[in-house]
N, C-alpha and C positions, 0 to 999 in steps of 0.2 A: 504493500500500500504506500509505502513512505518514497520508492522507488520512481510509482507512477506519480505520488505527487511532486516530487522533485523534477518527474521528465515534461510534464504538463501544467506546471505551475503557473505560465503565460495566459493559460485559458482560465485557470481555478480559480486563479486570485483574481481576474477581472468579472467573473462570474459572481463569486462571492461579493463582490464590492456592489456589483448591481441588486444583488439580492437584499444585502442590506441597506442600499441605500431607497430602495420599494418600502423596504420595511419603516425604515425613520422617515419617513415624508408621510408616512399611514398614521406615523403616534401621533398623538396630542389629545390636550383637550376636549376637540370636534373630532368628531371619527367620521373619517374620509374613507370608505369603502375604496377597496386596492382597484376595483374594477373601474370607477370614477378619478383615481389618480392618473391610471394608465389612459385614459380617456383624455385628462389633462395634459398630460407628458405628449401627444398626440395633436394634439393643435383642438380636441374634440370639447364639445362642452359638455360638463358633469350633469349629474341630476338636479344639484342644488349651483344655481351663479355665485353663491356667496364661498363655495368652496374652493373655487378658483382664485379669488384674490387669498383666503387661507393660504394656498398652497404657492401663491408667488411671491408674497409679501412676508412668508413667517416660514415655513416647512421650508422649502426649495433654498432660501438663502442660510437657513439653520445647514442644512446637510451639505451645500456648498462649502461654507465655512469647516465644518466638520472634516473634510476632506483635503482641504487645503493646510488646515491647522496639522493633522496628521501627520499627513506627506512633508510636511515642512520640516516639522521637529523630529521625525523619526529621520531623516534624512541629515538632519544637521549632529542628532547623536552618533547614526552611523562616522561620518567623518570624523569627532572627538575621539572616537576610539579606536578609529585607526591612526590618528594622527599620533596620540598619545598612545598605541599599542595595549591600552589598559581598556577591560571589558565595560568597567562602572565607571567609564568617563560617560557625559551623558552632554548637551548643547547647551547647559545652562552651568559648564565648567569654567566657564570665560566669564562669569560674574553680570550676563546682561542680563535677564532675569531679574539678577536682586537689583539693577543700576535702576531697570522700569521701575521695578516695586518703590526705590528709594523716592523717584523722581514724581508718582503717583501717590505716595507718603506725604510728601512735602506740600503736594497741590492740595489733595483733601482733610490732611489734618492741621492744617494752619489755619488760623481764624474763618475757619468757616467756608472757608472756600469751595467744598465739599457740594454746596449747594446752586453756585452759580455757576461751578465746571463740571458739570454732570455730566453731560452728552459723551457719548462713547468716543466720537471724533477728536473731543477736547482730550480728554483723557490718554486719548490713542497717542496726540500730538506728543505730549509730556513722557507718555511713556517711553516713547521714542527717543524723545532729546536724553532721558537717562540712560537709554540701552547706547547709544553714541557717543554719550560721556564715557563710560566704562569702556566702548571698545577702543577708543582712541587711548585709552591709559592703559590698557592690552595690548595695543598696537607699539606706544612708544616702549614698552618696556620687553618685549617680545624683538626689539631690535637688538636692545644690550644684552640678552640674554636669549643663546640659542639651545637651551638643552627645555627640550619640549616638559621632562618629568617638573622643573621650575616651576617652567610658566604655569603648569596646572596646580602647583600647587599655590602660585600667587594669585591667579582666579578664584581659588576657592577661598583667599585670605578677603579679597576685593569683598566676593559675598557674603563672608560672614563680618564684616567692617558695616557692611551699609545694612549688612539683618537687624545689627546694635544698635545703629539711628533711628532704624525704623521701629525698633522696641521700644528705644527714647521718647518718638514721635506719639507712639501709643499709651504711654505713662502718663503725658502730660495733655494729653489731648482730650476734649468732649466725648460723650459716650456716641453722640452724634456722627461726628465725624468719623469714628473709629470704625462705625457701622459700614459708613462708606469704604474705605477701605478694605473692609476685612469682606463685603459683597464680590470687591473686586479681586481680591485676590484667590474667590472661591472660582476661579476664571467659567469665562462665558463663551459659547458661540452660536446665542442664541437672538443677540441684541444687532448685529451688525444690517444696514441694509447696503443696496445695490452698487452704490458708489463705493463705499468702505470695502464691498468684497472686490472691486475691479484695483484697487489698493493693495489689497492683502494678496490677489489674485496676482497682480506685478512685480510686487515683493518676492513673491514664492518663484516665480518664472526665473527672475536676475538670480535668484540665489541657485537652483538647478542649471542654469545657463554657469556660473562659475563651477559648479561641481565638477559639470559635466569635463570642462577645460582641465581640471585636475583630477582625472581617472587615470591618466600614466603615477603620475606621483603616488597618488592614493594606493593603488597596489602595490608599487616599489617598495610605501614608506611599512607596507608590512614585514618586511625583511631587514629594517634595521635603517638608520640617517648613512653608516660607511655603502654598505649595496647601495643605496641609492644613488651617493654620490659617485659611485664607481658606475651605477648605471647614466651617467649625465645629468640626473635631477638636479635641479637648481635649488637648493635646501629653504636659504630663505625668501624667496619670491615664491615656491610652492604653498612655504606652509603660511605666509601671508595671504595668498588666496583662498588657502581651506580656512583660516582666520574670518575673513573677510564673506566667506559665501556662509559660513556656519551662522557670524553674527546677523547677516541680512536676513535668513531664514527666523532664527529665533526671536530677532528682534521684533519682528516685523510680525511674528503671530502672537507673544506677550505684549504687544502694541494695544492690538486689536481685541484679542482674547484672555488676556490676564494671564498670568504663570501656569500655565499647563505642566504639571508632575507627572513622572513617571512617563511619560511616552516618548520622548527619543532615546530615555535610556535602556526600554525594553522590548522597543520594538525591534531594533537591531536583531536581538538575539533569537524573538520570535522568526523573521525572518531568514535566519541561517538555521532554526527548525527544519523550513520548508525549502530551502535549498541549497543544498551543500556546496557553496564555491567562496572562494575569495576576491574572484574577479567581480569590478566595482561596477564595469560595463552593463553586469546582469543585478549584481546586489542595488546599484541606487535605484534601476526603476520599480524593482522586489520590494524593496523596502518601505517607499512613499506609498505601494499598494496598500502593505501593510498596515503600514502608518494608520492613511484613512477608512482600512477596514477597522481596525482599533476603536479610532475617534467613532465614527458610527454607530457602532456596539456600544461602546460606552455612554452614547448620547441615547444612543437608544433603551438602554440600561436607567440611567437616571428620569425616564419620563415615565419610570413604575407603571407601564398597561393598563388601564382602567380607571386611573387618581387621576386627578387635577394637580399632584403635587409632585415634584420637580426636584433631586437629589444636584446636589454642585457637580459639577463636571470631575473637578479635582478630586473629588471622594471616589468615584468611580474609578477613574484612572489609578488612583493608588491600591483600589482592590486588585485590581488585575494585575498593574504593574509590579508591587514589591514583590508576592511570589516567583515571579520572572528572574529577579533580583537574586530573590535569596538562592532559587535555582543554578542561579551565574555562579554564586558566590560557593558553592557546594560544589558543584562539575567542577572548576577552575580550582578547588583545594585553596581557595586563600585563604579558608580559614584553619589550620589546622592544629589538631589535639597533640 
């Protein structure tokens, strides 16, 4: 079984991804009969007209998002852990994550502000200028220092630096405000409309368009910085790019969608479940499959079938993702007796 799915995994996973993406455009609230979706998806009209703006206006951009979000971060983990040859590198190693959090910290819990920078675009803006701050202070210091185990481990200093602020920020702040925050941080990709996904949509594109420019490197750099440089890789201008397409990815979906956990760093490995190779030519499109069959299930997962009531995205992903985790961390023997 694991043979054929490995030989046919081009058809499976695009099958699967259809399937559930029928299935999440069907949940909600209003129950949209699959036979009335597919009618929509069709150019046809439903039974009910009111279900069509349903499904354009709230479903169809939800599971867009969903997809995109996926693909994105599962795609930007991949590259941290090859870049950094370590399994439990994951795309929020680079500290942009907590830079948004810090930068969205600062907007909603300072006087109030919570209240008149609500709109997800506002919020998206700011999140951004903080994932940009951080990667530029990644960037310059990623010059001085070429030993990649460093640099991750001063990204993870970067994020636990601006975690402390943002502890600080929550100590001293309104209960009000706090709310706002901690809303956001339970991440979303259920708020965004059409414009913001042709955003997040561009974002995702540039940052797969860099990957893709770095698949010589990326398989090289699994055999060590000396093979590389013996094979021609240009060390620092490579791993600048994988720098550079990792932060666009990540940024750009914690922009939009809030800090999404657990999904770049386990969907990687889900992904080498279902197909046994190292070549990146086959793993990056495998994996963004992956990615948004993930997000899907999980979005589909937190809209509990038959409730009105709606689990955080975040909580879902950490059901599924830490297992994956602790799986990594038991196969690979890191932890040993």
């Amino acid at each position: 079984m694991k043979k054929v799915v490995q030989k046919y995994w081009w058809i499976l996973l695009p099958a699967l991804l259809v399937v559930l993406f029928l299935l999440n455009v069907s949940l909600g609230s209003v129950k949209i009969p699959i036979a009335d979706t597919l009618r929509i998806l069709t150019g046809s009209e439903p039974s009910n007209p009111i279900w069509k703006d349903i499904f354009f206006d709230f479903r169809l951009t939800k599971a867009i998002t969903c997809m995109l979000a996926g693909g994105a971060l599962a795609l930007g983990g991949l590259q941290m852990q090859t870049l950094f040859r370590n399994p439990l590198a994951g795309p929020d190693v680079l500290g942009l994550s907590s830079g948004a959090s810090l930068a969205v910290a600062i907007l909603l819990m300072t006087g109030g502000l919570g209240s008149l920078f609500s709109s997800s675009l506002s919020i998206a803006l700011v999140a951004s200028i903080g994932s940009a701050m951080i990667f530029l202070a990644v960037l310059a210091i990623s010059h001085r220092i070429r030993d990649n185990i460093s640099l991750l481990i001063i990204g993870l200093m970067i994020g636990a630096v601006t975690s402390s602020i943002v502890g600080v920020l929550q100590y001293i702040s309104k209960a009000d405000d706090i709310q706002y925050y901690l809303v956001w941080t339970f991440g979303s990709v259920a708020s965004l409309n059409w414009t913001e996904i042709l955003i997040l949509g561009f974002g995702v594109v540039v940052g797969l368009a860099i990957s893709i420019i770095c698949i010589k490197p990326l398989n090289v750099w699994l055999l060590g910085e000396n093979y590389a440089m013996s094979m021609g890789i240009h060390l620092i201008r490579s791993r600048l790019l994988i720098l550079i397409g990792t932060s666009v990815l990540t940024g750009i979906v914690t922009a939009f969608c809030g800090p999404i956990a657990f999904v770049g760093l386990a969907v990687p490995h889900l992904a080498r479940l279902v197909i046994d190779t190292t070549n990146h030519k086959v793993l990056i499109p495998a994996v963004m499959l992956t990615g948004a069959i993930v997000m899907l299930f999980c979005d589909s997962l937190s809209r509990l079938p038959g409730s009105d009531f709606v689990l955080p995205i975040n909580a879902i992903t950490a059901l599924i993702g830490a297992p994956v985790v602790i799986w990594v961390i038991v196969r690979s023997k890191v932890i040993r007796v």
